[in-house]
N, C-alpha and C positions, 0 to 999 in steps of 0.2 A: 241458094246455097244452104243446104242443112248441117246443123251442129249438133253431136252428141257427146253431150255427158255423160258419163255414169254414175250414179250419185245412190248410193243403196243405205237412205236413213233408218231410224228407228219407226216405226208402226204409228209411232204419235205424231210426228212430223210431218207425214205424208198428206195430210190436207192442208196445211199451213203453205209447205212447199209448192205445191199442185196452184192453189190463191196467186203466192207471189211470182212463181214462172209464168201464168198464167198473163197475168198483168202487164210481165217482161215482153211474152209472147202478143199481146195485144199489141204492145205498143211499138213494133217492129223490131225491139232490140233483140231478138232470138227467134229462130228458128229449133224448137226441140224436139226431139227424140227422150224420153227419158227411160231407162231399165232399173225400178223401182222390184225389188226384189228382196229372195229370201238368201241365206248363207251358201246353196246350192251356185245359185248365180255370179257370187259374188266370186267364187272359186276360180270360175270358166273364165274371169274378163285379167287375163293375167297380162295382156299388149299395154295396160292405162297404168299411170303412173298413180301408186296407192299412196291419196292423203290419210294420215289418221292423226286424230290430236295427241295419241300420246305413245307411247312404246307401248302399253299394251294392247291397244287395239291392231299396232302394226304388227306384235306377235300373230293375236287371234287371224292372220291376215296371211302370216309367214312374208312378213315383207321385211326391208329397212325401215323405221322410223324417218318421215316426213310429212311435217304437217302443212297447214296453207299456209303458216306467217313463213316456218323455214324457208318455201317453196319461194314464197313472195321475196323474201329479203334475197334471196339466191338469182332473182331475177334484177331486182335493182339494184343489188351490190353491196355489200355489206358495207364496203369505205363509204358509201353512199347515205347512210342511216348514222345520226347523228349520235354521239358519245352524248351518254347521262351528266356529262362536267359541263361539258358544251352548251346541252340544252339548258341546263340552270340558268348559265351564265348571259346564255342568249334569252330565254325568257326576262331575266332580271332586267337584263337592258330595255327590253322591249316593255315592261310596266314600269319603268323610270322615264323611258319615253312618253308614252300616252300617261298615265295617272299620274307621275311626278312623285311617285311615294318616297313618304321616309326611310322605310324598309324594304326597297325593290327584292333583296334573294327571299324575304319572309314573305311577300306577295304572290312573287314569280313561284314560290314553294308550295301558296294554297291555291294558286291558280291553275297549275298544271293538270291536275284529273282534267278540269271544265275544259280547258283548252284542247286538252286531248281529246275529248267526249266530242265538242266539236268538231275534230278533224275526221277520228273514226266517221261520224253519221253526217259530214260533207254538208254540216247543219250554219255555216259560216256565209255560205249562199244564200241560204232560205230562212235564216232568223229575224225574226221580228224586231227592228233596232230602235222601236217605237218607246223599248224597256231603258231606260239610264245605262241600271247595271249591266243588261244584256249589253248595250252596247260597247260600252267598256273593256267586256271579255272579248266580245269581237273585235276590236280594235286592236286589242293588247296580242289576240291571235295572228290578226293578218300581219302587223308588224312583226312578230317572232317568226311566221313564215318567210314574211320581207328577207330576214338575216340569214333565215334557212337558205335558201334561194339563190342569196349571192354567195355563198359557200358550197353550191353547187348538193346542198343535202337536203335530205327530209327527218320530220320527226318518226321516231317508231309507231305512233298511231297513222303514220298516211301508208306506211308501206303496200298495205293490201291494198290500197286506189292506186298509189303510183304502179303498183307489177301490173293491176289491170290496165290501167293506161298504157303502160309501154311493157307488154308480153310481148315480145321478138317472134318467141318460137310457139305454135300450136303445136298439145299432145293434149290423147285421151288422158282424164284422170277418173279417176276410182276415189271418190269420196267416201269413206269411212268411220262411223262413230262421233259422229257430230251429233251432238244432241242437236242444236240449231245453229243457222247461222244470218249473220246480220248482211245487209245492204252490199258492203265492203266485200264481202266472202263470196258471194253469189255473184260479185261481179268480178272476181279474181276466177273465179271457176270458169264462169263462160267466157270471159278473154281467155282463157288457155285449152280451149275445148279443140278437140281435133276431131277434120273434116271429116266429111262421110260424103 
């Protein structure tokens, strides 16, 4: 079964891109097709649904404005993606839980980049807990997920993994004006690639 994307980056991207599909494609998770192209091309593929990060790329494009997150959040629900009150309040708990701090919402407040950074790069499986502090964070994460969880929600850093995990519906898309994109993004893409 073959899968195409249509993914038509910037000029500089395109060996970085080529490395990590590459690697996708070694390792059985894809089958690709890629049409890496000029503005010409990009014209003619009007069936795929055009991501672009911001409204002016979706102008230069003559599309609507949709990016990957919108795309993503669209797929998993927006009631689904937790309120910034929420998350505080859920973080807080959860470094009151594990660290017992004096100041859980001042904690939970410097903790949230890291936590988030971990969720983006799916780095909570693969960290090294060998570190005190590392650990800590990881700890302090997977319990705020814990809460996540049973509130049937996720933070706005999982969105792009959770739409890849549960995309329902395959279509072409039309990747546009991405300067790069991370781990999360390329695997929101190929879960929603349509067949060929």
């Amino acid at each position: 079964m073959a899968y195409c994307a249509r993914w038509c980056p910037p000029p500089s991207c395109v060996d970085l891109l080529k490395k990590h599909l590459t690697h996708l494609h070694r390792h059985g998770s894809i089958s690709l097709q890629r049409a890496v192209g000029g503005w010409k091309e990009v014209r003619e593929h009007r069936g795929c649904t055009a991501l672009t990060p911001n409204e002016n790329a979706a102008a230069a494009l003559g599309v609507a404005p949709l990016s990957l997150e919108a795309l993503a959040q669209q797929v998993v629900g927006e009631e689904r993606v937790a309120h910034p009150v929420l998350v505080q309040r859920l973080l807080g708990r959860a470094v009151d839980e594990v660290l017992e701090s004096a100041d859980p919402a001042g904690v939970a407040r410097t903790l949230l980049s890291s936590v988030r950074e971990l969720f983006r790069a799916r780095a909570d499986t693969e960290f090294d807990l060998s570190y005190p502090r590392g650990r800590r964070v990881v700890e302090v994460a997977n319990s705020y997920r814990g809460r996540l969880r049973e509130r049937g929600l996720v933070d706005p850093a999982e969105v792009l993994w959770e739409a890849a995990r549960s995309s329902p519906h395959r279509r072409p898309v039309l990747v546009w004006g991405y300067p790069r994109l991370g781990p999360a993004e390329v695997a929101r893409i190929f879960n929603n690639k349509g067949r060929k």
